[in-house]
PLY file of the C-alpha trace (Angstrom):
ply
format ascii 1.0
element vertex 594
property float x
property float y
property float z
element edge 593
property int vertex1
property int vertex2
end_header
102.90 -25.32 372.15
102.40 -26.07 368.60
101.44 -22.85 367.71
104.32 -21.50 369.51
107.22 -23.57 367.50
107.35 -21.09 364.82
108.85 -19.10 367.25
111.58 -21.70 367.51
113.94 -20.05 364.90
114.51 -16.95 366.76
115.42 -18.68 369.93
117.90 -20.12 367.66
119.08 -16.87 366.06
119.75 -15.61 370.01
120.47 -18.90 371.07
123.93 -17.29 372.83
121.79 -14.59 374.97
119.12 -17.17 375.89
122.44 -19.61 376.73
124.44 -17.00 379.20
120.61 -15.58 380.82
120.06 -19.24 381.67
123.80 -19.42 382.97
123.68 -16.33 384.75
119.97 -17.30 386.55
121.62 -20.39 387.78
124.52 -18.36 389.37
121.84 -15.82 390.48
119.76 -18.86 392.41
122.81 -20.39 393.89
124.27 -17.66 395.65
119.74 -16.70 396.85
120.32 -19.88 398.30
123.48 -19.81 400.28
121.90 -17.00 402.42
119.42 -19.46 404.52
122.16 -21.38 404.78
124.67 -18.33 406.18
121.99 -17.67 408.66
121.03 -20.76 409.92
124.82 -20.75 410.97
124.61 -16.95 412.50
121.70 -18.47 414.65
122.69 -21.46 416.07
125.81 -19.65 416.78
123.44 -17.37 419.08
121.40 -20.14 420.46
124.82 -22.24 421.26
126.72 -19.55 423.06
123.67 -17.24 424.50
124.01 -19.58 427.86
127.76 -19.20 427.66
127.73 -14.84 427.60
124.87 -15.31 430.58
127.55 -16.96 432.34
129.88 -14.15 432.18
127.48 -11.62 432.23
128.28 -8.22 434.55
132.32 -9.36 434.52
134.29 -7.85 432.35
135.33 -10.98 430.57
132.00 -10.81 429.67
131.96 -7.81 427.73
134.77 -9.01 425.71
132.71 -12.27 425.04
129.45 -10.32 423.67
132.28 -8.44 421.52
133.71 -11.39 420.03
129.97 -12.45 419.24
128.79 -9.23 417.93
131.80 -9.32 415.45
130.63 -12.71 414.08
127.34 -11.98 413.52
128.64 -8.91 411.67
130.63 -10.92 409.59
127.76 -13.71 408.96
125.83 -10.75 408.39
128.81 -9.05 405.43
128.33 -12.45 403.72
124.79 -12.59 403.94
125.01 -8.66 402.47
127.55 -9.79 399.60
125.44 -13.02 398.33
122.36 -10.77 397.90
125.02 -8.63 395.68
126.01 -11.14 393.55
122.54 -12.43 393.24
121.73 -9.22 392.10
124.62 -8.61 389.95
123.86 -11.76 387.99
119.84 -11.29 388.11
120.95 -8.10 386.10
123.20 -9.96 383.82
120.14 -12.42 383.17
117.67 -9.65 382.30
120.16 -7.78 380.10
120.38 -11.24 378.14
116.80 -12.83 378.36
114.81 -10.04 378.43
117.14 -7.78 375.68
116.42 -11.03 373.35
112.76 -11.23 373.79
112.35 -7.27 372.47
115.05 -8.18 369.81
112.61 -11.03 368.63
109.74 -8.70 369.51
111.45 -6.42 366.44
111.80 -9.12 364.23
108.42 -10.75 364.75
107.20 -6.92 363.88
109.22 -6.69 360.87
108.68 -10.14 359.79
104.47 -9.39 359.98
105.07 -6.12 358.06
107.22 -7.19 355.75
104.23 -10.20 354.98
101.68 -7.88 354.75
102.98 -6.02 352.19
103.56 -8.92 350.13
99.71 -9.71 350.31
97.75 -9.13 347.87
94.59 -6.85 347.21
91.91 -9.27 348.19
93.41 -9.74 351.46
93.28 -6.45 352.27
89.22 -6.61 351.51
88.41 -9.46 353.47
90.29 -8.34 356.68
89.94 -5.09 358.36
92.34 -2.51 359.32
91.76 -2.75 363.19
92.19 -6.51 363.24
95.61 -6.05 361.44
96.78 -3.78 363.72
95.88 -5.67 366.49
97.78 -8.52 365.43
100.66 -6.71 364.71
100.53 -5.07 368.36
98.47 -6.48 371.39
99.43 -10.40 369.83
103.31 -9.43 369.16
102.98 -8.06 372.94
101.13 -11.38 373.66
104.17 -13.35 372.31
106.78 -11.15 373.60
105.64 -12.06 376.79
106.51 -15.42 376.52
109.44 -14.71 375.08
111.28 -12.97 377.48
109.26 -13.27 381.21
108.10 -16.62 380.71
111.26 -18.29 379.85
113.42 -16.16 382.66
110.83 -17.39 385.31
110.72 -20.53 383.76
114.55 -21.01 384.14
114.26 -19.54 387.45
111.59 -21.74 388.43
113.51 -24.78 387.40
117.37 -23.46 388.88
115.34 -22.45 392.41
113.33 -25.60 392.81
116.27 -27.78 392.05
118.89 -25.85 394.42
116.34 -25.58 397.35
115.49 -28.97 397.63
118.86 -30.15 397.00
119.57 -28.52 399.81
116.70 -28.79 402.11
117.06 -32.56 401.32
120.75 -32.52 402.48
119.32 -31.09 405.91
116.31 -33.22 406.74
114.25 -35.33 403.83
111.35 -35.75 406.57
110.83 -32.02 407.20
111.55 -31.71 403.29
108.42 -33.59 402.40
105.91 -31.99 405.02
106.86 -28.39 403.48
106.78 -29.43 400.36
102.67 -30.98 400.72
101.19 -27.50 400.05
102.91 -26.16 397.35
101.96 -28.76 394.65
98.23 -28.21 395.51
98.88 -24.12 395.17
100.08 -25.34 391.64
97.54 -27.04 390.51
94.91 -24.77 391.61
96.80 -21.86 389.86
97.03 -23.72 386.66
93.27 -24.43 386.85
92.90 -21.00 387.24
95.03 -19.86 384.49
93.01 -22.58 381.95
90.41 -20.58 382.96
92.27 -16.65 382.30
93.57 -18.73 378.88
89.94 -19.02 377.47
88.15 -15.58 378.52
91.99 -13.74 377.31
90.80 -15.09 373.83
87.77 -13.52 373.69
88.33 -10.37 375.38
91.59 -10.12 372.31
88.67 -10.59 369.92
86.56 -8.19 371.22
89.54 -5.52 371.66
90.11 -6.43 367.89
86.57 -5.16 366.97
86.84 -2.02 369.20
90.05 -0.82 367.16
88.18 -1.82 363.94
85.55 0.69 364.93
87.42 3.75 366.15
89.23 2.89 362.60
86.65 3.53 360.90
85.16 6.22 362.52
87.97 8.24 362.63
89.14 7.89 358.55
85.22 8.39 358.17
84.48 11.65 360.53
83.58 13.68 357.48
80.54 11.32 356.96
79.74 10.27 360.47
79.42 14.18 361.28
77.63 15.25 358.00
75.24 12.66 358.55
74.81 13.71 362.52
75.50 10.35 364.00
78.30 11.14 366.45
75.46 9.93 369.28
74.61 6.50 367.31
78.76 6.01 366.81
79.45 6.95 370.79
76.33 4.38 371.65
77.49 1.80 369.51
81.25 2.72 370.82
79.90 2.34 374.46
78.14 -0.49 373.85
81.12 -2.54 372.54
82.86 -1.09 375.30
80.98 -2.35 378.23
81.30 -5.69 376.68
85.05 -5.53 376.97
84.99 -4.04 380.05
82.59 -6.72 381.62
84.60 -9.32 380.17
88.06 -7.97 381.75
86.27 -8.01 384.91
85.25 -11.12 384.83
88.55 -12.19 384.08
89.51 -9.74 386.93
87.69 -11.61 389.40
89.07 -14.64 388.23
92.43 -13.60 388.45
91.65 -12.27 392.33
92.18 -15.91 392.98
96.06 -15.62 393.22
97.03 -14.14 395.40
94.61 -15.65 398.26
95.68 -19.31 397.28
98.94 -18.31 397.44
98.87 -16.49 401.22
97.15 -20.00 401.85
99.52 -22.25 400.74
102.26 -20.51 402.04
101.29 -20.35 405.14
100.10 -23.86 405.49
103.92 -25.07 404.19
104.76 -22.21 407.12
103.26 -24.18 409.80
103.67 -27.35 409.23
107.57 -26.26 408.67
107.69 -24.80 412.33
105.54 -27.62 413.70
107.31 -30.67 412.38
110.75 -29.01 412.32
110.22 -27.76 416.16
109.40 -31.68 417.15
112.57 -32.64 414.81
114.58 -29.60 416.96
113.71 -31.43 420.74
114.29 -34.86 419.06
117.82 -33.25 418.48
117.03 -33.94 414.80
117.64 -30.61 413.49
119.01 -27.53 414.76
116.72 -24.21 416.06
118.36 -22.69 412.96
117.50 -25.30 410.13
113.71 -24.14 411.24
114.48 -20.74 410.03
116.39 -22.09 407.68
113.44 -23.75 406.35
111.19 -20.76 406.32
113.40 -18.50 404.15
113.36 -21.52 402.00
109.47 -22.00 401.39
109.43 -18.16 401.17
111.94 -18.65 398.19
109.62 -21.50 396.82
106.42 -19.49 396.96
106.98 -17.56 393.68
108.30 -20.24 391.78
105.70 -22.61 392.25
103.07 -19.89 392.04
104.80 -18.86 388.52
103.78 -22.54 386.93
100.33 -21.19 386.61
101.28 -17.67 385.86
103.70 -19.00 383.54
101.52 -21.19 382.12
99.19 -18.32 381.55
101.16 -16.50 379.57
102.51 -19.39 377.49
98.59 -20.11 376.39
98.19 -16.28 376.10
100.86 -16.38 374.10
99.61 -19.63 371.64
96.59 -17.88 371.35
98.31 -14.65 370.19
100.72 -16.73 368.02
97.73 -18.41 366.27
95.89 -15.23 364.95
99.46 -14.01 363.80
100.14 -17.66 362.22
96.47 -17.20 360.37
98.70 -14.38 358.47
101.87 -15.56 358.19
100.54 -18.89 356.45
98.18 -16.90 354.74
99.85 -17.11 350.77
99.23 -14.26 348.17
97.44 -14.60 345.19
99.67 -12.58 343.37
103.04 -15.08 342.36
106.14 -12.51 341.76
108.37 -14.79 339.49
110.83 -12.47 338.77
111.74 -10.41 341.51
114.79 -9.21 340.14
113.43 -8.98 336.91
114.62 -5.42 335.49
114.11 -4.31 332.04
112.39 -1.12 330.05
108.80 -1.64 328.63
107.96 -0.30 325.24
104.24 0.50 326.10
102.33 -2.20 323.99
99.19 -3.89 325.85
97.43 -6.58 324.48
93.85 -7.96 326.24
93.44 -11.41 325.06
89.79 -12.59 325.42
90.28 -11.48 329.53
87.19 -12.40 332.08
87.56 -11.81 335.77
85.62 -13.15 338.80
86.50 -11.35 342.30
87.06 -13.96 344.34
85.47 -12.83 347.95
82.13 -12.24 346.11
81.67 -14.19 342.74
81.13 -11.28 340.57
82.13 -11.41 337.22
83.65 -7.98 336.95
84.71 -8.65 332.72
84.07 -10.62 330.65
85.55 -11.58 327.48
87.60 -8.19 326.92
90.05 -7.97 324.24
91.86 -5.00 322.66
95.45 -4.00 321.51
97.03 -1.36 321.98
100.21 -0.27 320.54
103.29 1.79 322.11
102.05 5.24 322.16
98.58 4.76 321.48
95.76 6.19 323.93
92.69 3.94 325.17
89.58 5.93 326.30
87.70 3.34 328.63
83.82 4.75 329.03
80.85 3.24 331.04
78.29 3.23 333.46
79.42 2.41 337.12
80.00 -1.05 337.88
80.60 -1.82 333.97
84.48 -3.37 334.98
85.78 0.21 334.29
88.35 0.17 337.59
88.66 -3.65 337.31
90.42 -3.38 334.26
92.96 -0.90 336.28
93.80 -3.50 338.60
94.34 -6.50 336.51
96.33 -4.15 334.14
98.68 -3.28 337.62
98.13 -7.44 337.88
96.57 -6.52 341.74
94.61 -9.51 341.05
95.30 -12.38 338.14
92.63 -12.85 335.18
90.27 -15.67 335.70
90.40 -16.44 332.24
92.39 -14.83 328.86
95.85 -13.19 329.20
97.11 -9.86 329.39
100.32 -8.98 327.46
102.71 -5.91 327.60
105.05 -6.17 324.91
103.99 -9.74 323.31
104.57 -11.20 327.03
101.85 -12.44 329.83
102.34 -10.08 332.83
102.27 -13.12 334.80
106.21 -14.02 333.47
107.18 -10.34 334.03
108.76 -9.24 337.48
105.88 -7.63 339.55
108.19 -4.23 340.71
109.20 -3.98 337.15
105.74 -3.48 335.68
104.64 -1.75 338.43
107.06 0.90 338.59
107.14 1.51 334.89
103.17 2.32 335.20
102.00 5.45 335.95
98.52 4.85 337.77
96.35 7.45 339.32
93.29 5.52 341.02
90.05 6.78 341.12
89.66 6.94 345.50
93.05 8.88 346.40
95.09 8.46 349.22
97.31 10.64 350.52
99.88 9.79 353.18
99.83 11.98 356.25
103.13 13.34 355.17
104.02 16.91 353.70
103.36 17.89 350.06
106.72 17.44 348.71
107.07 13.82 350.62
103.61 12.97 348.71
104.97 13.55 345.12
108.27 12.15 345.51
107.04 8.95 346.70
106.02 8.18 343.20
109.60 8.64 342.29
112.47 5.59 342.23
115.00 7.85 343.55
114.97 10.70 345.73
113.56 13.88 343.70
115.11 17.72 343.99
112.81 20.38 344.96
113.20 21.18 341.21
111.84 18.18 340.33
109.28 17.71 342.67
107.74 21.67 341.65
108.17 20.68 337.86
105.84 17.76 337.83
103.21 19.88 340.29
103.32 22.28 337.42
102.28 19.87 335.17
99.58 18.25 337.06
98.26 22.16 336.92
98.96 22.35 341.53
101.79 24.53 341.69
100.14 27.95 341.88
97.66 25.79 344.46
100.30 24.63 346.91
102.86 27.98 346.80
99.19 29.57 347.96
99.24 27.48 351.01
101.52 29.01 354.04
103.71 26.61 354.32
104.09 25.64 350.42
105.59 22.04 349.31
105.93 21.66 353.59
102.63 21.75 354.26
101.39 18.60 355.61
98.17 17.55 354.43
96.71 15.60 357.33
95.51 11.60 356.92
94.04 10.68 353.71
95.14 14.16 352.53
92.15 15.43 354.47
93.26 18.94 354.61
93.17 19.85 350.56
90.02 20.00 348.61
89.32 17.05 345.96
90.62 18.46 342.76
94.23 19.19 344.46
94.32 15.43 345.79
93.68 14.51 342.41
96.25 16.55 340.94
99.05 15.94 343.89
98.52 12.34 342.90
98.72 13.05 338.92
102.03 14.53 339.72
103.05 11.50 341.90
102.44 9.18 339.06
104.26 11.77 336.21
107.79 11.72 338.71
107.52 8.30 337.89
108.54 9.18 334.15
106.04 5.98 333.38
106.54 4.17 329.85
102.41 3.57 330.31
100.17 5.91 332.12
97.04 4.78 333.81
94.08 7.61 334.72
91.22 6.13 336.51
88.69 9.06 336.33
91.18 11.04 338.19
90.02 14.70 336.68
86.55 14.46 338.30
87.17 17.10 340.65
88.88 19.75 338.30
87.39 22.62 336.69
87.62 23.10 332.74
90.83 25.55 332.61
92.88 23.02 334.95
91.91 20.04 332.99
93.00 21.97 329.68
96.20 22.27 331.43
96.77 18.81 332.62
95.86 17.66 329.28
97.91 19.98 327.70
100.99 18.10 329.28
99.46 15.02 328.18
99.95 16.23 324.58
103.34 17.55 324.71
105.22 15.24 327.23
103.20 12.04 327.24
103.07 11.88 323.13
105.17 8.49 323.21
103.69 7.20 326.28
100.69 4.71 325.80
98.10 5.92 328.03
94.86 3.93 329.33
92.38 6.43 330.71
89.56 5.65 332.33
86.43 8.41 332.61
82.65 9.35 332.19
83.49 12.39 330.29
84.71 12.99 326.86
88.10 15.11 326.73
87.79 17.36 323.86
91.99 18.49 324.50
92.91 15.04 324.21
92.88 12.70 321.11
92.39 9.14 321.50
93.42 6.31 319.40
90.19 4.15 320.56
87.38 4.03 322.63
86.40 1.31 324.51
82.52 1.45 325.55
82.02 -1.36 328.39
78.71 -2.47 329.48
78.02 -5.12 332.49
81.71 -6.07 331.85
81.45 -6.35 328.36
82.82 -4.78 325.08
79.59 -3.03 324.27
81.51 -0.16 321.36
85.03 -0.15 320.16
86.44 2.29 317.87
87.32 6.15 317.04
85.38 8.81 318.41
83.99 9.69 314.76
83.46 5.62 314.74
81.41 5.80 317.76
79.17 8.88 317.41
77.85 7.44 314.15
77.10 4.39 315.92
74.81 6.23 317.61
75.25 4.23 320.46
75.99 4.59 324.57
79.06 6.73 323.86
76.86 8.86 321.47
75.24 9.77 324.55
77.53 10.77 326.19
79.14 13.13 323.88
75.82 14.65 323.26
75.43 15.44 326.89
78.59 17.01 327.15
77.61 19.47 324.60
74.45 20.12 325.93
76.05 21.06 329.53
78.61 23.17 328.28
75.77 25.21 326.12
0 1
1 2
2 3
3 4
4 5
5 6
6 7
7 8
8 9
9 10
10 11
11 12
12 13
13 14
14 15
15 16
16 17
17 18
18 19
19 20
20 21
21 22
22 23
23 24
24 25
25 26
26 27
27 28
28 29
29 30
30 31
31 32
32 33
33 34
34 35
35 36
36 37
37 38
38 39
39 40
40 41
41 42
42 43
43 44
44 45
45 46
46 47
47 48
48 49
49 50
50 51
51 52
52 53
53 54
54 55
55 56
56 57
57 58
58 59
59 60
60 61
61 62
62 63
63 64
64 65
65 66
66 67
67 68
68 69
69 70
70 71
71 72
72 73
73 74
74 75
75 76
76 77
77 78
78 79
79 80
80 81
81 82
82 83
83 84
84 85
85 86
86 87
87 88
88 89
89 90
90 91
91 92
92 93
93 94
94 95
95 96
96 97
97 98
98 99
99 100
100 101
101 102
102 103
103 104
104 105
105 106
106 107
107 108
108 109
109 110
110 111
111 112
112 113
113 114
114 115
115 116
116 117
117 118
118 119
119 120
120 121
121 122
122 123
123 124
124 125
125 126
126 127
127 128
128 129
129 130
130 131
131 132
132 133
133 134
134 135
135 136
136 137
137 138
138 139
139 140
140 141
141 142
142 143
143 144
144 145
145 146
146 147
147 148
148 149
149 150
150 151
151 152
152 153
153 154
154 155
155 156
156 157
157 158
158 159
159 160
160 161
161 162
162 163
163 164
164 165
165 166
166 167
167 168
168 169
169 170
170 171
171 172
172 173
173 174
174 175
175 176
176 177
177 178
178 179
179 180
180 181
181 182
182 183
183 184
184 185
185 186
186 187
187 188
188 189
189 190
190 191
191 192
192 193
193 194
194 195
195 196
196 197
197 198
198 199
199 200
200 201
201 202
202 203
203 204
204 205
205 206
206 207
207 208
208 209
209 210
210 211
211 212
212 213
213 214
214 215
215 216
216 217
217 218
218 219
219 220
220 221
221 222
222 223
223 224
224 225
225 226
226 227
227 228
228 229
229 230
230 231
231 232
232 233
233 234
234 235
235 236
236 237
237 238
238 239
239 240
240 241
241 242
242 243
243 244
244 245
245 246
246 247
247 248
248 249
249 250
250 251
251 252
252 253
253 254
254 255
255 256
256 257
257 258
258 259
259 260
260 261
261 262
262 263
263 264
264 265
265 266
266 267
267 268
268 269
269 270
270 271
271 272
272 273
273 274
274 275
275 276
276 277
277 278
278 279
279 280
280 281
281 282
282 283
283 284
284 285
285 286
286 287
287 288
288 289
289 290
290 291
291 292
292 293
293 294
294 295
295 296
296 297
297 298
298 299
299 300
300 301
301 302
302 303
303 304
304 305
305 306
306 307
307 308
308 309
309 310
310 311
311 312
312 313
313 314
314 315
315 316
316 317
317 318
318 319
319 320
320 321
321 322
322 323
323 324
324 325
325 326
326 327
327 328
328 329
329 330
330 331
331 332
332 333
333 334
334 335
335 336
336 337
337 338
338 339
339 340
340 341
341 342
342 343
343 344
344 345
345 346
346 347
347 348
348 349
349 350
350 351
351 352
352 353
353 354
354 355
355 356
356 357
357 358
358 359
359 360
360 361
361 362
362 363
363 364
364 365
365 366
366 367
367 368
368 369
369 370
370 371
371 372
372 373
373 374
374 375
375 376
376 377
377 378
378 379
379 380
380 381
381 382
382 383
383 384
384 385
385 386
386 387
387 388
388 389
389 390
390 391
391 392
392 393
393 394
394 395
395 396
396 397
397 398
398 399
399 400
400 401
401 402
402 403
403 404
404 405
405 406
406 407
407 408
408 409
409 410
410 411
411 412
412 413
413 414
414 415
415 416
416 417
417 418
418 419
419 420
420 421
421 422
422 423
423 424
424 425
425 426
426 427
427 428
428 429
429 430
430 431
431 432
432 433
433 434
434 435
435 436
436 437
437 438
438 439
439 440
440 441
441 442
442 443
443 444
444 445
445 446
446 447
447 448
448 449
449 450
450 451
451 452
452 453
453 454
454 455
455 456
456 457
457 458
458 459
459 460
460 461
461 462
462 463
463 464
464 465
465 466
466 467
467 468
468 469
469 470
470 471
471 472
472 473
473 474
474 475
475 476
476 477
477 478
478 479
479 480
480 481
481 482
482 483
483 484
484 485
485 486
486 487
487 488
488 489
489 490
490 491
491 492
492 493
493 494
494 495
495 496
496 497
497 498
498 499
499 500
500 501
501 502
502 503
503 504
504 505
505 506
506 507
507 508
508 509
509 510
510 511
511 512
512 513
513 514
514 515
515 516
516 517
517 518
518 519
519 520
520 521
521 522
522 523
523 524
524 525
525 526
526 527
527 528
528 529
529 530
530 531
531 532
532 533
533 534
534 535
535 536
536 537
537 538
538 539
539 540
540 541
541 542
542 543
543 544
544 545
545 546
546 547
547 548
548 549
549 550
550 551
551 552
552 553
553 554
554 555
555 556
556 557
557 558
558 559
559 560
560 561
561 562
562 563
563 564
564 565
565 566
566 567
567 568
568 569
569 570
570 571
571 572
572 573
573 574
574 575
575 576
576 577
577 578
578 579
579 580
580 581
581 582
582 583
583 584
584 585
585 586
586 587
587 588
588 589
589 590
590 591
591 592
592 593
């Protein structure tokens, strides 16, 4: 249950509902157990006066006697009929309390997961899978809800029946009482041994279904290289192969949980017998009545589920822990990235300063940088050239702050990111990253979501014209509503590149950041995208990360990195004379174009 006490402040926050569904199960129970009661009285009055109506049987005085009788075991049946209504009524009453509250905590267990994992930071995200996260946030929540709502009704049920029954099976006979009783704590037991036993292989088999969802993750965002690389048959045996594992574990557990039923026919019946045994010696002993036998029955009968629901119960409270663990593992998990300023709102000028920055991913140990510095001031533009894996896209990210520096500071305007408000910086940076992502959405949805308020159709087509799209998506049949499938799957490269350019531009960012994000354009498009860069973006500083030279665009400096190092800083006419790396490059260029 330790697990489980987190779980403890929405009980509170619903602690009316869980009060009245608790109230209303007790009700529920009492009236269930006035109806053995309301028949043992309708059959002792048959057993008391069937010698009296043989008596008077064939006179007419008879007749009138077997009409009196049939009227009062019409009317002990009516009150049998309206007990079992109000049990009902209130059994409704305690699901639309209990059970309501347990998928209004189910909600706010959901939100309160997503809500945390959007607060995580980047290296989360790379050491845990996307499967596994859904998982949590689904099968476990289910897991939980379970306990939340079933558990705790039967639980209360449990408690209210067992109390009421023997209260009043005690009030009739405490001998008979105890030789009913003898079975059903040995049906609980064994139950709760076997639900020990369903605890441990539910564990596993949550793992494994983890892992499955992982890989139908993957192989679904990755079907363009599975099929290119013709290994749908190794992905289906690898598939089927983690799938017979599940499925032999659930059928293990299967034939595990085969064992409930059986002990509970058995244990039922034993309390059956010895009821009718010792109760029929207690009847010609003049102990008990012929009715307090049946009496007795209907009450074991409503025993049988209660006692068998402490291992079922029990079940699904470890289920639950288990489930509540892996989501706990989350919840306590703390981001790397410190906000200190959420509400922090003010306008950046656009100067970046890298003071002597080195960074170390922290999953790996590879030092991505090392020793950067450069300044940068409002308006200025940064080229940032290299080989791949020369801290290029690293510098991106700590720039964003998606991870903190290791060592060194980074400054926009005179002051370490790491005082600023997170949203502020982030929304005042206009960042296109290098692998684009699209959301399975519709154009227009796609470019507005770079946008702090909600965009006009104007808007949204003026910024595609600038990112050079436009005349691209008015082609398609559907224009701006055309929905571009997960991961934007459905438009070539250069127009997810360009959809995202105009994402980041609706920002109307005091700081752009390109991360090799005109890759996939051809020459006349990337004179037009620069173009705009030019004209509108004159008084923006701009960071722009590529392995090509842009002849359209003037830069301020050039930053040459080399395994994370500052290998060449300077002007383009600084750096050709050097006659370095970026020399290179631009003679390359030249040569490709001729």
């Amino acid at each position: 249950m330790r697990e489980l006490k987190f779980l403890n402040r929405f009980f509170w926050k619903y602690r009316w509902r869980l009060l009245l569904g608790i109230i209303f199960i007790c009700v529920s129970n009492y009236f269930r157990v006035l109806q053995p009661q309301v028949i043992r009285e309708a059959l002792d009055l048959v057993v008391e006066q069937v010698s009296t109506y043989r008596m008077y049987e064939g006179f007419e005085l008879g007749n009138e006697y077997f009409g009196v009788l049939s009227h009062s075991l019409m009317i002990f049946g009516a009150i049998v009929l309206l007990l079992a209504i109000l049990m009902g009524f209130f059994l409704y009453l305690t699901r639309q309390t209990i059970i309501v509250m347990s998928r209004l905590i189910e909600y706010d267990l959901r939100e309160l997961i997503y809500d945390h994992y959007q607060e995580l930071s980047l290296d989360f995200y790379k050491r845990n899978n996307t499967g596994d996260l859904m998982n949590r946030i689904t099968e476990d929540v289910n897991k939980v809800r379970m306990y939340l709502g079933p558990a705790v009704m039967y639980l209360a049920n449990l408690i209210s029946t067992i109390a009421l029954v023997i209260f009043a099976m005690l009030a009739v006979s405490p001998t008979l009482t105890l030789y009913t009783l003898i079975p059903l704590p040995l049906l609980a037991i064994s139950i709760y041994y076997v639900s020990n036993i369903i605890h441990t292989r539910s564990t596993f088999i949550q793992q494994q279904l983890s892992k499955l969802t992982s890989t139908a993750q993957e192989v679904f965002s990755g079907v363009r290289v599975v099929k290119s690389y013709v290994r749908e048959k190794q992905q289906v045996d690898y598939f089927a192969k983690e799938s017979d594992q599940y499925k032999n574990m659930s059928m293990d557990l299967a034939k595990i949980d085969a064992w409930f039923f059986p002990l509970m026919v058995f244990m039922v019946g034993a309390s059956t017998i010895l009821t009718v045994y010792v109760g029929g010696l207690q009847v010609v002993n003049g102990s008990i009545s012929a009715g307090n036998i049946a009496e007795f029955v209907i009450y074991v009968n409503m025993l049988t589920w209660p006692v068998t629901a402490i291992g079922w119960i029990a079940s699904i409270v470890q289920q639950a822990a288990a489930s509540q663990k892996r989501i706990n593992e989350f919840l306590e998990t703390k981001t790397s990235i410190v906000d200190p300023k959420p509400e922090d709102r003010h306008d950046i000028e656009g100067e970046i300063t890298f003071e002597n920055v080195s960074f170390v991913y922290p999953d790996t140990g590879i030092k991505a940088i090392d020793n950067v510095s450069f300044h940068l001031k409002p308006g200025e533009k940064l080229a940032i050239i290299g080989r791949t894996g020369s801290g290029k896209t690293t510098i991106a990210d700590l720039l964003l702050r998606m991870y903190d520096v290791t060592e060194g500071r980074i400054l926009i305007d005179g002051k370490d990111i790491r005082e600023q408000g997170l949203a502020n910086l982030r929304q005042q940076i206009g960042y296109v990253p290098q692998d684009i992502f699209l959301f399975s959405d519709d154009i227009h949805n796609n470019i507005a979501f770079g946008s702090s308020t909600t965009p006009t159709r104007a808007e949204i087509e003026e910024f595609a014209g600038y990112a050079a799209v436009r005349e691209d998506i008015e082609g398609l049949a559907l224009g701006f509503d055309t929905l571009v499938g997960e991961r934007g799957v459905t438009l070539s490269g250069g127009q997810k590149q360009r959809v995202s350019i105009a994402r980041a531009l609706i920002k109307k960012p005091d700081i752009i950041l390109l991360d090799d994000c005109l890759s996939a354009v051809d020459t006349n498009t990337e004179q037009q995208i620069l173009g705009y860069f030019n004209e509108a973006l004159g008084d923006k500083t701009a960071v722009i990360i590529t392995h090509r030279i842009y002849g359209h665009l003037k830069f301020d400096k050039i930053m040459v990195l080399e395994d994370g190092h500052v290998a060449e800083m300077g002007t383009h006419e600084e750096l050709l004379a050097n006659g370095g790396y970026y020399s290179e490059i631009v003679e390359r260029q030249v040569e490709e174009v001729d």
